[in-house]
N, CA, C and O atoms as a DFTB+ gen file, in Angstrom:
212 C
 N C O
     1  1    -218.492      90.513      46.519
     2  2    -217.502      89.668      47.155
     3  2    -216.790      88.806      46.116
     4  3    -215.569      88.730      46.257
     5  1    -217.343      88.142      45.095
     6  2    -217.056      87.843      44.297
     7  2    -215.978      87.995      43.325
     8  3    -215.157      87.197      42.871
     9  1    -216.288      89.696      43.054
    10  2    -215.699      90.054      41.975
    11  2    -213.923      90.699      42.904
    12  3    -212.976      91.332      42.437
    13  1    -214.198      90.095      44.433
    14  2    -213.249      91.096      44.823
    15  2    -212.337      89.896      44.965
    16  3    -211.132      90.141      45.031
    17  1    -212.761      88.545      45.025
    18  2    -212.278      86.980      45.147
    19  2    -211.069      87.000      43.666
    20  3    -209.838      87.001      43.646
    21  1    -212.234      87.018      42.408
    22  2    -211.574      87.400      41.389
    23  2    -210.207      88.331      41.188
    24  3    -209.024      88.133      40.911
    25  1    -211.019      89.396      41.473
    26  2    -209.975      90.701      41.124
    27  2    -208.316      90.173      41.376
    28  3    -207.454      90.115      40.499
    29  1    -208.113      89.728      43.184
    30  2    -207.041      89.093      43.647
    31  2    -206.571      87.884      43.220
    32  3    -205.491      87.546      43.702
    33  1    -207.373      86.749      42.031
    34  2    -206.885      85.468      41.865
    35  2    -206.980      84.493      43.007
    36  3    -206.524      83.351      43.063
    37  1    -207.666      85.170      43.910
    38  2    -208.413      83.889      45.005
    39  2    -208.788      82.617      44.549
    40  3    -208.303      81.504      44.751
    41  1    -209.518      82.910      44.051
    42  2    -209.893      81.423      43.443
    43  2    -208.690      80.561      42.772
    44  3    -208.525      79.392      43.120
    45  1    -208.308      80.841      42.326
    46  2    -207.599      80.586      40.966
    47  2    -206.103      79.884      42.652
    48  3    -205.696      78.731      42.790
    49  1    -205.869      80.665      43.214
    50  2    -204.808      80.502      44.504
    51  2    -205.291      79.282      45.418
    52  3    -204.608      78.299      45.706
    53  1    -206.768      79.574      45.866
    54  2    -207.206      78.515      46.691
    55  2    -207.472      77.120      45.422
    56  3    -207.974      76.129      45.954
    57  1    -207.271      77.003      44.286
    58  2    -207.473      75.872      43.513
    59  2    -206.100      75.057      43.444
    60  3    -205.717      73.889      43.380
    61  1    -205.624      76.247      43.491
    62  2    -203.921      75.632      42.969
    63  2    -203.060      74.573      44.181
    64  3    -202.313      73.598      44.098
    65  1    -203.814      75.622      45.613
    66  2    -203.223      74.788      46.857
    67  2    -204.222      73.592      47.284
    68  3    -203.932      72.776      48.159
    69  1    -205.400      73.590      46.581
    70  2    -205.927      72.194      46.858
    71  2    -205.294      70.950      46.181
    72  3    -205.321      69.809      46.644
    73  1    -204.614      71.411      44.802
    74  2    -204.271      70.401      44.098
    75  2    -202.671      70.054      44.706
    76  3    -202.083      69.009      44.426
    77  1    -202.125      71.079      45.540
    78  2    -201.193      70.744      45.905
    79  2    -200.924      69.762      47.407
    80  3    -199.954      69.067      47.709
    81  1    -202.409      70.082      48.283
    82  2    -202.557      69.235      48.890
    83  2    -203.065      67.519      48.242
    84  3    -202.713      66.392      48.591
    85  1    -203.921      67.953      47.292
    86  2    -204.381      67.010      46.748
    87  2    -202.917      65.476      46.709
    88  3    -202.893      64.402      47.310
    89  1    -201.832      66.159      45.635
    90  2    -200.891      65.300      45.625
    91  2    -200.318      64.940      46.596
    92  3    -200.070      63.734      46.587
    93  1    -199.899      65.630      47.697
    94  2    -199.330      65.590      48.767
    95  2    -200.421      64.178      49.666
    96  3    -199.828      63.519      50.520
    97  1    -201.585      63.921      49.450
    98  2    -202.379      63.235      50.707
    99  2    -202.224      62.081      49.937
   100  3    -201.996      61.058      50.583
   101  1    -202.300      61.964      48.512
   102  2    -202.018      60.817      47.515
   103  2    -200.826      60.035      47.758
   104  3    -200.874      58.805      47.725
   105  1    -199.597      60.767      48.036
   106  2    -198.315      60.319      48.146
   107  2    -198.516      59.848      49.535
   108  3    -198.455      58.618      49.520
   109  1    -198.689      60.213      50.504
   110  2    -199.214      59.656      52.135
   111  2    -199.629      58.100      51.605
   112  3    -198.899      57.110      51.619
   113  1    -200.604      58.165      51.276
   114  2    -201.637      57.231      50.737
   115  2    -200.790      55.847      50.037
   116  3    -201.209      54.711      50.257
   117  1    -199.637      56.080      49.231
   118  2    -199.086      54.853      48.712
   119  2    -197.719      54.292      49.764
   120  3    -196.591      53.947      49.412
   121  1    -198.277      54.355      51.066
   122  2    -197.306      53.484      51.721
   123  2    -198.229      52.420      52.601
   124  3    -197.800      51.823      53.588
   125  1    -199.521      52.294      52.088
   126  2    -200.356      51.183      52.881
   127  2    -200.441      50.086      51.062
   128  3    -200.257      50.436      49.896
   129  1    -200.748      48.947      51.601
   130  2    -200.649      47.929      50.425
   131  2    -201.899      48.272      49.672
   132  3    -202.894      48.777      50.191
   133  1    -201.788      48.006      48.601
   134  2    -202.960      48.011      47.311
   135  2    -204.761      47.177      47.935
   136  3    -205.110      46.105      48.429
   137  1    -205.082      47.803      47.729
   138  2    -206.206      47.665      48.319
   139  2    -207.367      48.485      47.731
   140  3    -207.084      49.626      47.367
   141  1    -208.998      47.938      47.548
   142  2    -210.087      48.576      47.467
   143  2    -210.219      49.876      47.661
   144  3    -210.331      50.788      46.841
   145  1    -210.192      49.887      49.128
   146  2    -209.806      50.874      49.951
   147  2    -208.823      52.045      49.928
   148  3    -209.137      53.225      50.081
   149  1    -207.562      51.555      49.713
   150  2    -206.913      52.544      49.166
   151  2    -207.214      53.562      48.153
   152  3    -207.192      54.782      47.993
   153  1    -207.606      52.096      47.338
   154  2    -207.747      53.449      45.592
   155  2    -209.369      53.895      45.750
   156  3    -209.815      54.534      44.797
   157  1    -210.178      53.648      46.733
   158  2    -210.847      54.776      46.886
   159  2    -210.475      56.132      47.271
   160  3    -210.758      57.186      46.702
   161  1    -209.606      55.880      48.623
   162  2    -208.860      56.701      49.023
   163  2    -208.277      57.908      47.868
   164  3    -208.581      59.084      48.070
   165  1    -207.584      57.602      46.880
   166  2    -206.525      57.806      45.956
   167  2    -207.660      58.510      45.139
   168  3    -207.366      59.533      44.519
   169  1    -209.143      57.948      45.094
   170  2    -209.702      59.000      44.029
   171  2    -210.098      59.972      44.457
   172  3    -210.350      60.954      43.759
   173  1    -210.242      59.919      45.688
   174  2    -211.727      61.254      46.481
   175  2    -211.053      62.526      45.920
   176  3    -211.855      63.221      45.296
   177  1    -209.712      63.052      45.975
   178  2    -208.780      63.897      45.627
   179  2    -209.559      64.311      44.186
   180  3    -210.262      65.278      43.893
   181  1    -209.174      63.300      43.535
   182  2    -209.370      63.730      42.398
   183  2    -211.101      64.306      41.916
   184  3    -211.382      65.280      41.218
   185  1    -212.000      63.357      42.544
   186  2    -213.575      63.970      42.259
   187  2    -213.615      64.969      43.169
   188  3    -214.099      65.983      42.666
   189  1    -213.338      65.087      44.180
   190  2    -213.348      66.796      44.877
   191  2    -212.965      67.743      43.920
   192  3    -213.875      68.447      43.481
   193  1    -211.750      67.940      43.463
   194  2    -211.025      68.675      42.628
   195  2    -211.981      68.934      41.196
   196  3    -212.187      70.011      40.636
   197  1    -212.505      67.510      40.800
   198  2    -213.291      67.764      39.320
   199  2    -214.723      68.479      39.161
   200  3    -215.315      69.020      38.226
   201  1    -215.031      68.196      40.679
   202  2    -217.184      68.282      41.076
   203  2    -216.806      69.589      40.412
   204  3    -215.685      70.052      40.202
   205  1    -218.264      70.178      40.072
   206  2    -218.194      71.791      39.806
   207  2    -219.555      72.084      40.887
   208  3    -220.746      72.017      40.584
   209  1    -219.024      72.388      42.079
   210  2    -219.550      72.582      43.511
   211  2    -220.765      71.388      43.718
   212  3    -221.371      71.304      44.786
């Protein structure tokens, strides 16, 4: 299954549209005021994206 994920650039496709949601929920995100909260908000994106599973 793996190698068939590969073969097609699956991975590599489903990474690319996380980061594109990623920015997209970030930009949402800077119309509430500066806050704790927020820039937690503002990181989860980014440590989802970095974890290695």
């Amino acid at each position: 299954m793996l190698a068939l994920l590969r073969e097609h650039n699956a991975i590599d496709y489903a990474h690319d549209k996380a980061i594109e949601y990623a920015v997209t929920a970030k930009q949402h995100l800077e119309i509430f005021p500066p806050s704790e909260e927020r820039e937690a908000l503002l990181a989860l994106p980014d440590y989802v994206l970095a974890r290695d599973r």
